[in-house]
C-alpha positions as CSV (number, residue, x, y, z in Angstrom):
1,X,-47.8,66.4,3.0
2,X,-46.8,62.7,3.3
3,X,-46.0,61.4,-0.3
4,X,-44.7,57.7,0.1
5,X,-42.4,57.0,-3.0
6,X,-40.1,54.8,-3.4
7,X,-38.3,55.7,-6.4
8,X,-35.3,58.5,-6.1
9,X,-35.8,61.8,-7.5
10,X,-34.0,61.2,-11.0
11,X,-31.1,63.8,-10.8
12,X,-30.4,62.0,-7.0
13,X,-29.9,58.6,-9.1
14,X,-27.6,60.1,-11.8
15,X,-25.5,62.4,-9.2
16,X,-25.1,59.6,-6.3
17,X,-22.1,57.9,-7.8
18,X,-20.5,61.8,-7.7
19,X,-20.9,62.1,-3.9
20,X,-17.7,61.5,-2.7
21,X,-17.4,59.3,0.7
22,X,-19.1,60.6,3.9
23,X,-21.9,61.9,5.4
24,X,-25.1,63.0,3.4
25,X,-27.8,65.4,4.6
26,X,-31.4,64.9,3.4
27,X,-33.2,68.0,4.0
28,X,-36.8,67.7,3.9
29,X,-36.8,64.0,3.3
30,X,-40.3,62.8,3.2
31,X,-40.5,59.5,4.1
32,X,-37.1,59.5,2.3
33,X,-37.2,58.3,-1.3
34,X,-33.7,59.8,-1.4
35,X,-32.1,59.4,1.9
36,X,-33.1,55.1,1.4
37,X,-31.3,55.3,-2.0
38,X,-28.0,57.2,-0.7
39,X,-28.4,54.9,2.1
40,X,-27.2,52.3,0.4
41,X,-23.7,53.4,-0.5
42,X,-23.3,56.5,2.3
43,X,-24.4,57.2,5.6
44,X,-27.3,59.2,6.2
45,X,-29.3,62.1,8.1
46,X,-32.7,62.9,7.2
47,X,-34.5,66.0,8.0
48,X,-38.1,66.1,8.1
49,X,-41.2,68.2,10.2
50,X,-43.4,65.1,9.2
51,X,-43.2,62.7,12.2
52,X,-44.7,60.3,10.6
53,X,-43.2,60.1,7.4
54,X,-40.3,59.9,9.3
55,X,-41.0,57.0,11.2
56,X,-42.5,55.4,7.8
57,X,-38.7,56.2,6.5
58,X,-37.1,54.2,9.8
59,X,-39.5,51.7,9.5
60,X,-37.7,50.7,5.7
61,X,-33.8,51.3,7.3
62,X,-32.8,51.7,10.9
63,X,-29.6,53.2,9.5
64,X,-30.5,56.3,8.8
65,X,-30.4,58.9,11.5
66,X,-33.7,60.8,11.7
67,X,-34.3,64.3,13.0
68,X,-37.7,65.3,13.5
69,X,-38.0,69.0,13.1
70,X,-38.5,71.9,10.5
71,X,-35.2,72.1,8.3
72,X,-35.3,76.2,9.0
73,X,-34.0,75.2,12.6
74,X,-32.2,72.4,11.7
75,X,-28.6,72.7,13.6
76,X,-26.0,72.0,11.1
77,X,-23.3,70.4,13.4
78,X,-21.0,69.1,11.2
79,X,-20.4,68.7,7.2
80,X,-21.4,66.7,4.8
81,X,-19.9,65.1,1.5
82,X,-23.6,65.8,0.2
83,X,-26.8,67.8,0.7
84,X,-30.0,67.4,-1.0
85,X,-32.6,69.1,-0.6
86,X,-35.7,68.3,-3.3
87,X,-39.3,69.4,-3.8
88,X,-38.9,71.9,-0.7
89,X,-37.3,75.2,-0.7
90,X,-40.1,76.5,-2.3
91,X,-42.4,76.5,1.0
92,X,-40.0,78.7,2.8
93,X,-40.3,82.3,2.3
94,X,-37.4,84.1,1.1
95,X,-35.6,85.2,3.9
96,X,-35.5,81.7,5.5
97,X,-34.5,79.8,2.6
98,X,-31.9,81.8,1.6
99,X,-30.2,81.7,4.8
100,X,-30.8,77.8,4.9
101,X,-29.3,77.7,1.7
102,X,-26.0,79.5,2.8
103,X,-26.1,76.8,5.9
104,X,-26.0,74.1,3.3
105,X,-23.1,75.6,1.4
106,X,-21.0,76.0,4.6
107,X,-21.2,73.2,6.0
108,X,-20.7,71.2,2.4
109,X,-17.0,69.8,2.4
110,X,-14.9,70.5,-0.2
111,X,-15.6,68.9,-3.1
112,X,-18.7,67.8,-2.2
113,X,-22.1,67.9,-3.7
114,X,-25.9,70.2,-3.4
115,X,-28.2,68.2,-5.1
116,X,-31.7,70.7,-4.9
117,X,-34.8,71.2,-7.1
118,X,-37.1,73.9,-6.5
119,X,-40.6,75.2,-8.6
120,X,-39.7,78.0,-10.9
121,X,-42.3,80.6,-11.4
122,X,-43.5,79.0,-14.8
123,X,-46.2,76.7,-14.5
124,X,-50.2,76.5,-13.2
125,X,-49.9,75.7,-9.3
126,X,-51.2,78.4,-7.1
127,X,-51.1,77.5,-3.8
128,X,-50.3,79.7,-0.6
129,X,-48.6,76.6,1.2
130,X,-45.6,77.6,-1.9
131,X,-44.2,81.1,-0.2
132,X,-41.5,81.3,-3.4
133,X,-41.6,80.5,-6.7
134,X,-37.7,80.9,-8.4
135,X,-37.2,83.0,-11.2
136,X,-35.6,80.6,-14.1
137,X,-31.6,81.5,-12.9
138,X,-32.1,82.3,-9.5
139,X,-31.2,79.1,-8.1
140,X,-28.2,78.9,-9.8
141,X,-27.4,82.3,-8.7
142,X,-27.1,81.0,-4.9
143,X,-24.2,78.8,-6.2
144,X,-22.4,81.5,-8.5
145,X,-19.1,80.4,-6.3
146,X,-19.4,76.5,-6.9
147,X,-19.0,74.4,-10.0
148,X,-22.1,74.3,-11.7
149,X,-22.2,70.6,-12.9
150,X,-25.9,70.6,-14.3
151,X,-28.3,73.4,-13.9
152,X,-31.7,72.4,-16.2
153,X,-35.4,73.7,-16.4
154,X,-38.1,71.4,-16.9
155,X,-41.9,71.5,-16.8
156,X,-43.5,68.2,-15.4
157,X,-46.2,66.6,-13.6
158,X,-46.8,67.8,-10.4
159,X,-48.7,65.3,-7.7
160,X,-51.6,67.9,-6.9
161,X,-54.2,67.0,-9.7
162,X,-56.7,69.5,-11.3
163,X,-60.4,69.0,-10.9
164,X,-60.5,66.6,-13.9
165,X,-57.9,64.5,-12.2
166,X,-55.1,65.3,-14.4
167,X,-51.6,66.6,-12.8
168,X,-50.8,70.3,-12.4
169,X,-48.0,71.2,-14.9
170,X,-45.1,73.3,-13.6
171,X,-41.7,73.9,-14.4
172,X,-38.6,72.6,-11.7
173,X,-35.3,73.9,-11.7
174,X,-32.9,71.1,-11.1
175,X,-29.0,71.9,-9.7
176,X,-26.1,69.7,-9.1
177,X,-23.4,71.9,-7.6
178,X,-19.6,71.0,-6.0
179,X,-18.1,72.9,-3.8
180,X,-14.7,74.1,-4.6
């Protein structure tokens, strides 16, 4: 779904100065709200199926290096001072996001950041195109090994509307995580 937004995710904008220098990953950028914030203090690859968010995305900074397929099959070939990955894992089923999430975490540097928020199973959206809704801790469960540095449950807004126009509520777990 192509959602062009030029604002960061929030916990991207507090987190960024916490990246330490090199390479971020973007993983399921959209037409990259967070990969053209990062972009201007780190270099940047963005992950997206959407062609044409991405080209949306390259059309605003030729800097960032786009990849154009689904992040599942995404070939990690190097590491990164910082991953984020926002708004997505939830359309992956189980078995495929947990196995993405381990990629992230190995090829994470030391001392390095996963910045990801996912839809917990709290809230009103039913929708098949979500294949997992997080219990409240499980998220933070993947990262039982890092340093935790901000782990918070929030309900909010969500951009699907209801048929009186007004936003789906549902609740986000947000993590900030270091590697050790």
């Amino acid at each position: 779904m192509l959602l062009p937004q030029d604002e960061p995710k929030r916990i991207v904008a507090l987190f960024a100065e916490k990246i330490p220098e090199g390479k971020i990953l973007d993983l399921g950028c959209n037409t990259g709200r967070n990969s053209l914030f990062l972009a201007k203090t780190h270099l940047v690859d963005a992950v997206d199926k959407d062609e044409e968010a991405l080209k949306l995305l390259k059309a605003k900074n030729k800097t960032i290096t786009t990849h154009h397929q689904n992040i599942v099959d995404f070939a990690f070939k190097k590491k990164y001072a910082g991953i984020i990955c926002t708004d997505t894992l939830h359309f992956l089923t189980l078995s495929d996001l947990t196995a993405l999430v381990e990629k992230m975490k190995k090829h994470t540097l030391a001392g390095g950041l996963n910045i990801i928020t996912v839809f917990t199973k709290k809230g009103e959206l039913v929708n098949p195109v979500f294949k997992h809704f997080f219990d409240p801790d499980e998220l933070k469960q993947y990262y039982k090994d890092w340093e935790i540095l901000t782990y918070t449950l929030k309900m909010a807004d969500c951009h699907a509307k209801k048929p009186d126009g007004k936003p789906f509520q549902h609740e986000t777990a947000m993590l900030v995580a270091r590697k050790l």
